[in-house]
N, C-alpha and C positions, 0 to 999 in steps of 0.2 A: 074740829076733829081732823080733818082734811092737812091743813098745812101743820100738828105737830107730826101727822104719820109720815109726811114728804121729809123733814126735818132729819126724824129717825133714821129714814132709809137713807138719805145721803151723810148721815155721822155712819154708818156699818155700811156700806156699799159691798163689803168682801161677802155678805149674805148671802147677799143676790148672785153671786158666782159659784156659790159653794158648789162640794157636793155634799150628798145627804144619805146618810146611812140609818136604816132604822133596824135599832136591834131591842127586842123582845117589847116592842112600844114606844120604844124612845129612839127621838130623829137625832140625829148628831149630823154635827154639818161642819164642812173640815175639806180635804181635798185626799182623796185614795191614793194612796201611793204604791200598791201593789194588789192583784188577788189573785188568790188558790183556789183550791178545793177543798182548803185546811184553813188558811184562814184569811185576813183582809188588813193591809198595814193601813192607817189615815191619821194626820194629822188633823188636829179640831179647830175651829174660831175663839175657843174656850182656853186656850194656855200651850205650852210648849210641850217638843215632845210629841214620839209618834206616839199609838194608840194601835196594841192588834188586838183582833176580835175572830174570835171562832166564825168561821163563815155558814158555821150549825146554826147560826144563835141569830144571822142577819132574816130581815123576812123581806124587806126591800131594799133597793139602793138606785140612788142615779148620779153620774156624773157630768161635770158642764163642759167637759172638753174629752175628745175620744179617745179610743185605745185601741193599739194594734196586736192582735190577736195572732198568731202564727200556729200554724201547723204545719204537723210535720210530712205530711202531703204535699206541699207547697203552696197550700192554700193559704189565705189572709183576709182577716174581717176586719174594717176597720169600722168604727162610732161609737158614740154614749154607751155606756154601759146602764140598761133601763131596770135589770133583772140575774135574781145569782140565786143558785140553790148549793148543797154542797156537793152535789153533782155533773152541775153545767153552770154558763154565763152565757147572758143575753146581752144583743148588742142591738141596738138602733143603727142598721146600714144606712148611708144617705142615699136616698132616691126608692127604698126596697124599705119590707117591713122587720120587724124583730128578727134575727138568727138569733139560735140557743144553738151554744156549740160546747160539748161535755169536758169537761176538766182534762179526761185520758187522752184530746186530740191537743191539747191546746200543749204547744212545744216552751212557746213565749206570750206574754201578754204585757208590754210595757205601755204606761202613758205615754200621749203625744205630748212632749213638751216644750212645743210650738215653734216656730219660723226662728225667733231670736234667740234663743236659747242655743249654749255652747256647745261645741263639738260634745263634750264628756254626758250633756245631761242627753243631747240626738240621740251619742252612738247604739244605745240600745231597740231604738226603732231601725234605726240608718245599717245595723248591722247585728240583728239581735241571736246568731249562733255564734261570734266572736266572743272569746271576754278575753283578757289580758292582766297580766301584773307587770311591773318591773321595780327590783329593790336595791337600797343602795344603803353599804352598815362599811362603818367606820368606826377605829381606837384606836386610841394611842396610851401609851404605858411610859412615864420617866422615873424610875428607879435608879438602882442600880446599873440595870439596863434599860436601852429606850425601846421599845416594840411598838411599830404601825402595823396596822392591819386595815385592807379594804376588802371588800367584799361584794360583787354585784349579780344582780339576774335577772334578768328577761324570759318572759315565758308567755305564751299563747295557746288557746284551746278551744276547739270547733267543738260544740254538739246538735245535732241537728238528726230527729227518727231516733232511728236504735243504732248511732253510728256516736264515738265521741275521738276526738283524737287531739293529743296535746303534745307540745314542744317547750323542750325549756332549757337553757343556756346560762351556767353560773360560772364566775371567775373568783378566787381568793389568793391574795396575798399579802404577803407581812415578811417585816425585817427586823429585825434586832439590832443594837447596837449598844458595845462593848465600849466605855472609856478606856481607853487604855493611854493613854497620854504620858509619855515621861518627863515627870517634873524638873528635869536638867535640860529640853530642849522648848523652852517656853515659845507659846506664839506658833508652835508645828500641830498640827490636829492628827494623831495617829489610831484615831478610833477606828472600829472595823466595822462593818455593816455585813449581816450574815442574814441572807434568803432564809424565814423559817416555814414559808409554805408559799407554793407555787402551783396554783392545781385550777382546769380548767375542766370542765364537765356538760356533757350537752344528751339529752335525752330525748325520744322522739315514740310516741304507745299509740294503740290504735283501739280502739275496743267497739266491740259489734253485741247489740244485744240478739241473742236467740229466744230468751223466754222475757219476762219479767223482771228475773232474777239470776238467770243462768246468762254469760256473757264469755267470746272466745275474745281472745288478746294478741296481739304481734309488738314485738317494742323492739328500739335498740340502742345501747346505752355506750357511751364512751367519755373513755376520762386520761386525762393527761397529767401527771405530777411529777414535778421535778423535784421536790426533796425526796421521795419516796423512789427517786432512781425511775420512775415509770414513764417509758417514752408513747402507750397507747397500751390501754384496754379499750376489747369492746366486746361486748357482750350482746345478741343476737336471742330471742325470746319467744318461746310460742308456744297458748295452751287457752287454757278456759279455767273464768272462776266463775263465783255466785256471792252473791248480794244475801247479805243474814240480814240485815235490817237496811231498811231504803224509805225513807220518808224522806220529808223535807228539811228540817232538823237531824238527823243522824244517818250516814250513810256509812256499812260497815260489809266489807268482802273480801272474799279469802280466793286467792287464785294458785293454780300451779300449770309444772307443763316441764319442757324438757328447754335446756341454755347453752350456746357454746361461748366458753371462756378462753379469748383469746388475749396472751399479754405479752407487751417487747418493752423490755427493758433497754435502758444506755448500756451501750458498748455491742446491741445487737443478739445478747439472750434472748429468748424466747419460749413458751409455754403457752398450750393450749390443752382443754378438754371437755368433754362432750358430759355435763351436768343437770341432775334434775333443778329447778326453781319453784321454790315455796316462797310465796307472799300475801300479805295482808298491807291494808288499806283502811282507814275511817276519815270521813268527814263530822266535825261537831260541829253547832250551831249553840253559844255559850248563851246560858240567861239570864246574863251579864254585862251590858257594858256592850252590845252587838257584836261583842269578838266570836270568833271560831279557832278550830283547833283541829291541823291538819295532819296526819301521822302516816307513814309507810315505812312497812321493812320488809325485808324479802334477805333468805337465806338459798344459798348454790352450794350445793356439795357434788363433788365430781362422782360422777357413777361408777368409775374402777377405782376409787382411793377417795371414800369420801369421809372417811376420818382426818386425812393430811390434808387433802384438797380443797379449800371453799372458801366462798365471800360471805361475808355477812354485813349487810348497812341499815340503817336506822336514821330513820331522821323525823324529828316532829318541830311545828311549829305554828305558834301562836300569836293570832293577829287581832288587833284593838282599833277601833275605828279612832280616826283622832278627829277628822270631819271630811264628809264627802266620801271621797274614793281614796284618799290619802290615811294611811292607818299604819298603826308601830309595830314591828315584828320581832317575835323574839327565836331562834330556831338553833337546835339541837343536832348535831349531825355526827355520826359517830361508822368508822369505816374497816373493819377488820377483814385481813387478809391472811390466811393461814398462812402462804409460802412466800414472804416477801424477797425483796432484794437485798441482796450483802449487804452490811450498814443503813439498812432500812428497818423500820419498826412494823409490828404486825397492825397493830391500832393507831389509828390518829381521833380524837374529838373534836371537835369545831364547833363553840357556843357563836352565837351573831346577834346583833343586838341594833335596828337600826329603822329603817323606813320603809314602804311598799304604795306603789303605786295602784290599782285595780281600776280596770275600767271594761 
């Protein structure tokens, strides 16, 4: 009996490291890869594919390797996780006995995923109020006409307590190109390459929670386009919104406050004025394919002329895991300007289709 049970153990040896989740009687053994106060992600020994479970439904659980727990105090628990209600989690400290530490302190709580393990799988212990994207979408068009298009952006975002604040820097350009070639001067390339968008944009928000739900804002936004004649907007931000739904899957707030819109056009025009700012926000979490679905718009209308005067922009966009942190992005970006410049258009669109990095 003896040497087929030693047999066994050493054909499954991943057993013996598992973790072990026991929900309403039944042990699953698998490795945790996240938990809440809503629910608990784990992959099994039993087949591919993660697995989330209401963390209502768990009545024990242990882990074979720790976790680091953050709050937003500056405190930090690290060890096994021995115990979880949907209230709190319990941790095994090394050298001290069980802390239960409640869901509503707990800021972050990622696996350690140990000494060997790469920069991207550390960074959320190593630095767990950072996260990051950066994207990069490319096309090209040979018709009639030929049109390139690149597209890029880098973005960064601190949250840590009731404080969040995010940065983020996008670049787009494209060209056109006209044959125009005259068939009597063979062997001369006379095509013409035409800029059809040149636009740089860099954004910088700050948000402070005061209730739950209720949250004040400072941002400031600035954009550079050269088809659109525009040498510098920048737009300066301040007010308070609130949070209508906020879980972990759907986050949706509606903010306002008062804007000064300032704009210089080539050749050294200039316009400014002092505007309310209306905007909305949602985060989705799709369940789907692990994608989410990211939306903002915000409307300016000038406060002495705000039927002639105002911005309106739009942008959403939708992201598909492809594996890891690396996922496909699809995004919507649509820009209207009541009072543009001479030979300038009031609206631009901007579909992008391309890659994102998240870490």
């Amino acid at each position: 009996m003896i040497r087929p049970l030693l047999v066994a153990l050493l054909l499954v040896p991943s057993l013996a490291a598992a973790d072990r989740v026991t929900v309403k009687g039944a042990v699953l053994e698998g490795t945790v890869k996240s938990i809440s106060g809503k629910q608990i992600v784990m992959t099994t020994v039993y087949g591919k594919g993660e697995l989330t479970i209401p963390t209502a439904d768990v009545t024990a659980i242990e882990t074979d390797a720790p976790f680091h727990v953050f709050r937003a105090d500056d405190g930090q628990t690290v060890g096994p996780i021995v115990g979880i209600t949907p209230t709190a989690v319990t941790l095994a400290e090394e050298g001290g006995g069980p802390a239960e530490i409640p869901f509503d302190q707990v800021q972050a709580a990622p696996r350690d995923a140990g000494e060997d393990a790469s920069w991207f799988e550390r960074r959320p212990v190593e630095s767990p109020w950072w996260s990051g994207y950066a994207d990069l979408s490319f096309a090209s068009f040979d018709a009639t006409t030929h049109t390139t298009a690149l597209a890029t952006g880098f973005g960064v975002r601190r949250e840590r307590g009731p404080n969040r604040t995010r940065f983020g820097v996008s670049y787009l350009r494209s060209t056109t190109r006209e044959d125009e070639d005259d068939p009597t001067t063979v062997g001369v390339d006379e095509s013409d390459d035409e800029v059809t968008g040149d636009e740089l944009r860099g954004s910088l928000r700050h948000e402070h929670d005061l209730t739950q739900r209720l949250f004040a804002f400072g941002s400031l936004e600035a954009e550079h386009d050269g088809i659109e004649s525009l040498a510098l907007r920048a737009i300066p931000k301040l007010g308070a919104g609130y949070k209508i739904v906020n879980t972990e899957d759907v986050l949706f707030s509606v903010d306002s406050g008062l804007a000064y819109v300032y704009q210089k056009y080539f050749g050294g025009d200039t316009e400014s004025y002092l505007a309310l700012a209306f905007g909305a926000e949602s985060d989705l979490k799709l369940p789907f394919l692990g994608a989410s679905w990211h939306t903002r718009a915000d409307y300016l209308p000038s406060l002495s002329n705000w039927t002639e005067a105002y911005q309106l922009r739009g942008e959403s966009a939708l992201l598909i895991p492809i594996f890891e942190q690396l996922s496909l992005k699809a995004a919507l970006i649509d820009d209207y300007n009541s009072q543009p410049a001479d030979d300038a258009t009031a609206n631009s669109l901007t579909t992008l289709l391309g890659l994102s990095l998240t870490y």
